[in-house]
C-alpha atoms as one frame of an Amber mdcrd trajectory, in Angstrom:
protein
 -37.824 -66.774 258.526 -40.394 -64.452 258.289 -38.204 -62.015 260.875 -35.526
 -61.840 258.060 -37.763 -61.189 255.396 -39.493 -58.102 257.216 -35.749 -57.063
 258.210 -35.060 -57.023 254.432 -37.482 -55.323 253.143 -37.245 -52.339 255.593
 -33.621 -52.347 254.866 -35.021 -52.352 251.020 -37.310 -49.261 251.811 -35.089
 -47.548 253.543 -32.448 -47.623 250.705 -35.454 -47.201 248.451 -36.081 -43.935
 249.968 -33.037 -41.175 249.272 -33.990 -42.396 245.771 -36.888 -41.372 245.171
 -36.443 -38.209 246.858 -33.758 -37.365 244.386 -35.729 -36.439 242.245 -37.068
 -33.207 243.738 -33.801 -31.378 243.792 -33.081 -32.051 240.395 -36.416 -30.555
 239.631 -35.778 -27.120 241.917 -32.616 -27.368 239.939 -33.827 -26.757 236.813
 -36.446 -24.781 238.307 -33.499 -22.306 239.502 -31.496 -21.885 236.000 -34.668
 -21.603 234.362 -35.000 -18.251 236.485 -31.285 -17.687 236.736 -31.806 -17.660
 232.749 -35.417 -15.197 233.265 -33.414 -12.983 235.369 -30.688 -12.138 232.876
 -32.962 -10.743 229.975 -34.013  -8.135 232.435 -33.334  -4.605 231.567 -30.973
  -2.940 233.265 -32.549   0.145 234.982 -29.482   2.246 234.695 -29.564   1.980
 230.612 -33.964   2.161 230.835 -35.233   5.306 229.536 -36.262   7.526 232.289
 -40.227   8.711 231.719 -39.704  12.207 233.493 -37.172  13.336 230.901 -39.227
  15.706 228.577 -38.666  15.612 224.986 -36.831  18.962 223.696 -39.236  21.240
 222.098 -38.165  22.649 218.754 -38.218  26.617 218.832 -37.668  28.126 215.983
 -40.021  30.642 215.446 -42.327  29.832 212.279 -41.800  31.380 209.003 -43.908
  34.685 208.668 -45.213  33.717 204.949 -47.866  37.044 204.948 -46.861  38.812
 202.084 -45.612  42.529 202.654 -48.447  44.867 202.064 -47.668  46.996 198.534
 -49.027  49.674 196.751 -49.524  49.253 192.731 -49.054  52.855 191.461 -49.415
  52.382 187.707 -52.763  50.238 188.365 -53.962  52.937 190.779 -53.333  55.963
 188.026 -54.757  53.777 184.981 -57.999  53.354 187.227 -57.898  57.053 188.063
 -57.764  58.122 184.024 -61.126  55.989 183.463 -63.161  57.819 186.365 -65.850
  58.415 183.662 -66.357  54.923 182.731 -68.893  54.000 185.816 -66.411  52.936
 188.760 -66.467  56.699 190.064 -69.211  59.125 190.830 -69.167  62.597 189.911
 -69.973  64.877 193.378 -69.842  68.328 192.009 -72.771  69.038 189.920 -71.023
  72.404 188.740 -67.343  73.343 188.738 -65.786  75.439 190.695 -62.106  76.982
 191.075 -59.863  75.671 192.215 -55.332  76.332 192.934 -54.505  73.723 190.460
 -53.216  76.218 187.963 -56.064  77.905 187.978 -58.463  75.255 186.744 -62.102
  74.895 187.499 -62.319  71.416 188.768 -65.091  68.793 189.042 -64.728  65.893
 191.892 -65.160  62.362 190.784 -64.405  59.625 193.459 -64.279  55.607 193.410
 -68.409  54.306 193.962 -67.550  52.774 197.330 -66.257  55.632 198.870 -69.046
  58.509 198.344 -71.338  58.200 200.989 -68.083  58.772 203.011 -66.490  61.551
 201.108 -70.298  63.337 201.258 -70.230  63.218 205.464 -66.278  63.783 205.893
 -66.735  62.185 209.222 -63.726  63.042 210.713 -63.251  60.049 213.242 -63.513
  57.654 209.750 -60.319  57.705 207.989 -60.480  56.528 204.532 -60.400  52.722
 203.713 -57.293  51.100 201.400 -57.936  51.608 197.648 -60.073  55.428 197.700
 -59.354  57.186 194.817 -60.397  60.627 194.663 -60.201  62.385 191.322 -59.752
  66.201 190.141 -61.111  66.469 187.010 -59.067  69.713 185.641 -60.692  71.780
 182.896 -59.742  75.040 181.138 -61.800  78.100 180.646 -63.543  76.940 177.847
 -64.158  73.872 179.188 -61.420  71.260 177.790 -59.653  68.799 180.051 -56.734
  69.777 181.193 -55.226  67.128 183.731 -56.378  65.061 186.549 -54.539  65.731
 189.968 -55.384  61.911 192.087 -54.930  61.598 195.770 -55.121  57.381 196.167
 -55.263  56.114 199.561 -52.560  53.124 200.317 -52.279  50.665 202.675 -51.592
  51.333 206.412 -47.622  52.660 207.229 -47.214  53.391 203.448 -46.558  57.928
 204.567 -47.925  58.053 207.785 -46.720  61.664 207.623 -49.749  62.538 204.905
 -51.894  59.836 205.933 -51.162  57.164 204.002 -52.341  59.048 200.880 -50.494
  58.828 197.472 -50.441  62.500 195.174 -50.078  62.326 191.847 -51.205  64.333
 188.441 -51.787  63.128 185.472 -51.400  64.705 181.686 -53.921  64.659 178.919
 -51.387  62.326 177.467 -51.999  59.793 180.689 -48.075  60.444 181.377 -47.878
  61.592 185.614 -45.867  64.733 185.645 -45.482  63.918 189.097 -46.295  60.807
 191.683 -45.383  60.065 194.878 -45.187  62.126 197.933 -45.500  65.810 197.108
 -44.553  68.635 199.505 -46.804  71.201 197.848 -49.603  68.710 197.609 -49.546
  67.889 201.144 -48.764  71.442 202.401 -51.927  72.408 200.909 -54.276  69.697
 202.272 -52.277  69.985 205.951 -55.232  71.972 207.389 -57.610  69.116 206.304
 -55.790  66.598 208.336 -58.984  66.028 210.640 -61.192  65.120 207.871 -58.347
  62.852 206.533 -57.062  65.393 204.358 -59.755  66.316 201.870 -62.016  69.391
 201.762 -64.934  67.885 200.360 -67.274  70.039 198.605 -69.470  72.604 200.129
């Protein structure tokens, strides 16, 4: 009796055992999908942007916003017809002839500029904004015009050194203004001491 009952129960265990083992494979199962499911939200390194591609570079040059250099010529005369009011300094203490129509002249020139105009050096060209300014007077003394050379920014008539010519009537009208053949034929031979003769 007790041969049968040890006979059954190994038969017992031994059906016992495939099910409890079944377990385990229904566990890697679902351990399998679950990657099976991982592995398809992977992105795909053919569509994956690629590191070593360099972002494109814009090259358009920048705007230039410096504004173009200019020269003001009815600011630069007005200045020049108020040389007497304190922004100029009178070099000549006397007058002396001069070819503008046969004037004696007297020299006036802007405050900033006459320790320069006094030396002529002629390695030291004149800054922007000199004004130099011919006082014209008759015999008897009376004004008679104002002939102004007026220095202008750099490139403005390289061919007279960037100087503006211009003379100016008792009225304050400019007979003439600009470049001026006769004006810079005459001051030609001064080119070394940018263009002025200074005063002796």
């Amino acid at each position: 009796m007790r041969r049968m009952m040890t006979i059954a129960c190994g038969l017992v265990l031994a059906l016992a055992a495939p099910a409890c083992g079944d377990d385990d494979p229904v566990e890697q199962t679902d351990t399998l999908e679950t990657e099976d499911v991982g592995d398809d939200t992977m992105v795909d390194e053919d569509t994956a942007p690629d590191e070593d591609t360099a972002v494109a570079e814009d090259t358009t040059p920048a705007e230039d916003t410096t504004p173009a250099p200019s020269f003001d010529e009815a600011a630069t005369l007005q200045l020049a017809t108020e040389f007497a009011d304190g922004a100029f300094t009178r070099i000549t203490t006397e007058t002396f002839p001069s070819a503008h129509a046969g004037d004696n002249v007297h020299i006036w020139i802007n405050n900033e500029a006459v320790d320069q105009y006094n030396t002529l050096a002629s390695d030291t060209p004149f800054p922007e904004g000199t004004i130099v300014v011919k006082e014209q007077l008759k015999a008897n003394g009376d004004p008679s015009a104002l002939t102004v050379m007026a220095k202008a920014y750099e490139g403005y008539a390289p061919e007279s050194a960037d100087w503006h010519w211009a003379r100016i009537e008792n009225d304050g009208t400019a007979s003439f203004s600009g470049q001026i053949s006769f004006c810079i034929d005459c001051h030609t031979p001064q080119a070394s001491k940018d263009w002025l003769f200074g005063v002796e």
